[in-house]
N, C-alpha and C positions, 0 to 999 in steps of 0.2 A: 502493500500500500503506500502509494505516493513518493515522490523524492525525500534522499535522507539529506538529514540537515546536521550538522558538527559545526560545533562550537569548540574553539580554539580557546586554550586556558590564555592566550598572552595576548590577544585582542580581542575589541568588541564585536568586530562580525557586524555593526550598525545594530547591536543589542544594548540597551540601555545601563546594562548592568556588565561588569569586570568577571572574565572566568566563565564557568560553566553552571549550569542549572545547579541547585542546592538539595543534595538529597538523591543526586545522580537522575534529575530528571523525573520521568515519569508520566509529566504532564505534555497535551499533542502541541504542537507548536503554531497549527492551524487555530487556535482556540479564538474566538475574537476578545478581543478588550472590553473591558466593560467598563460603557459612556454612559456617564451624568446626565441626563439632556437638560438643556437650560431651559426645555421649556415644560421641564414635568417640577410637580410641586407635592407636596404631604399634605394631605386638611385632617387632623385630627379634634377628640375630643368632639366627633362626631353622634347625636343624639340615638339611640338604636332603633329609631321608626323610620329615621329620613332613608329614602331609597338612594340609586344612583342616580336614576333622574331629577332628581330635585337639586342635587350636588351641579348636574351637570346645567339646570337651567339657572341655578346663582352665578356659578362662576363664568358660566358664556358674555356675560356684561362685562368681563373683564378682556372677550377676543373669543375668538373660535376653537373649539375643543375639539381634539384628537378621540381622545379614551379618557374614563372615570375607570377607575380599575379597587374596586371594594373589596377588602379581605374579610371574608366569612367564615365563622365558625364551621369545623369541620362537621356532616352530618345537619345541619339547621339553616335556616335562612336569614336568623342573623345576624349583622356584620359583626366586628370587633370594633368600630366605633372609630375608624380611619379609613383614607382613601389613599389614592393619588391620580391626580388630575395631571393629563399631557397637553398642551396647549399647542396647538398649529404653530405657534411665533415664541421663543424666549419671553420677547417684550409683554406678550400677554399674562408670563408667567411674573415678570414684576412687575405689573398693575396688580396682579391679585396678591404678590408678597405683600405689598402696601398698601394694598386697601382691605385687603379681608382677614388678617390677622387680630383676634378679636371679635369680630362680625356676628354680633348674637343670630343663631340661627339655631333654631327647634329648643329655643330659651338655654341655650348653652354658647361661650364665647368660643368660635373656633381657633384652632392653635393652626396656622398655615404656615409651612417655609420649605427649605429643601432636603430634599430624603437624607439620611443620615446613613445607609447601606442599602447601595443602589443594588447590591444583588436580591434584597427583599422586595425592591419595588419592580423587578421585570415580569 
């Protein structure tokens, strides 16, 4: 499967790192990197009745939405009371950093900013 790839201990090969994989590798080297997108956001402190759609019809005044992507309890329907919202444009994602952080919504203030581990939020 596929060309082999050798990394040389005494340069970087355009590897960002000195030497060789740590641990003698293991990992495929086709793996993609994992991007932040500057236009996804976190809404937490989300109330357990509000749907997606209702996530998704607030923060549209802030610009056009991609995806509302809700984490639910495993087995029920429902959520764990976060989201994340991917916005069409960065910029749409800071309008809603600064305007809806706080935002009473379903009598709760939402906590909105950017993911904290992005591999949770794919």
């Amino acid at each position: 499967g596929g060309p082999a790839v050798s990394l040389v201990a005494g340069g970087t090969a355009g590897f960002p790192f000195q030497g060789g994989l740590p641990g003698g590798g293991g990992l495929p080297v086709s793996a993609p990197p994992v991007v932040v997108s500057a236009a996804r956001i976190y809404v937490g402190n989300i109330f357990f009745e509000v749907q997606e759609e209702e996530i998704k019809a607030l923060f549209e005044r802030c610009g056009p939405i991609r995806s509302v992507q809700m984490t639910r309890e495993p087995g029920s329907t429902k959520h764990k009371g976060f989201c994340f919202v991917e916005f069409e444009h960065p910029e749409s994602a800071n309008v809603a950093l600064t305007t809806m952080n706080g935002f009473h919504f379903g009598g709760r203030p939402l906590r909105v900013g950017r993911p904290h581990n992005p591999a949770a939020s794919v």
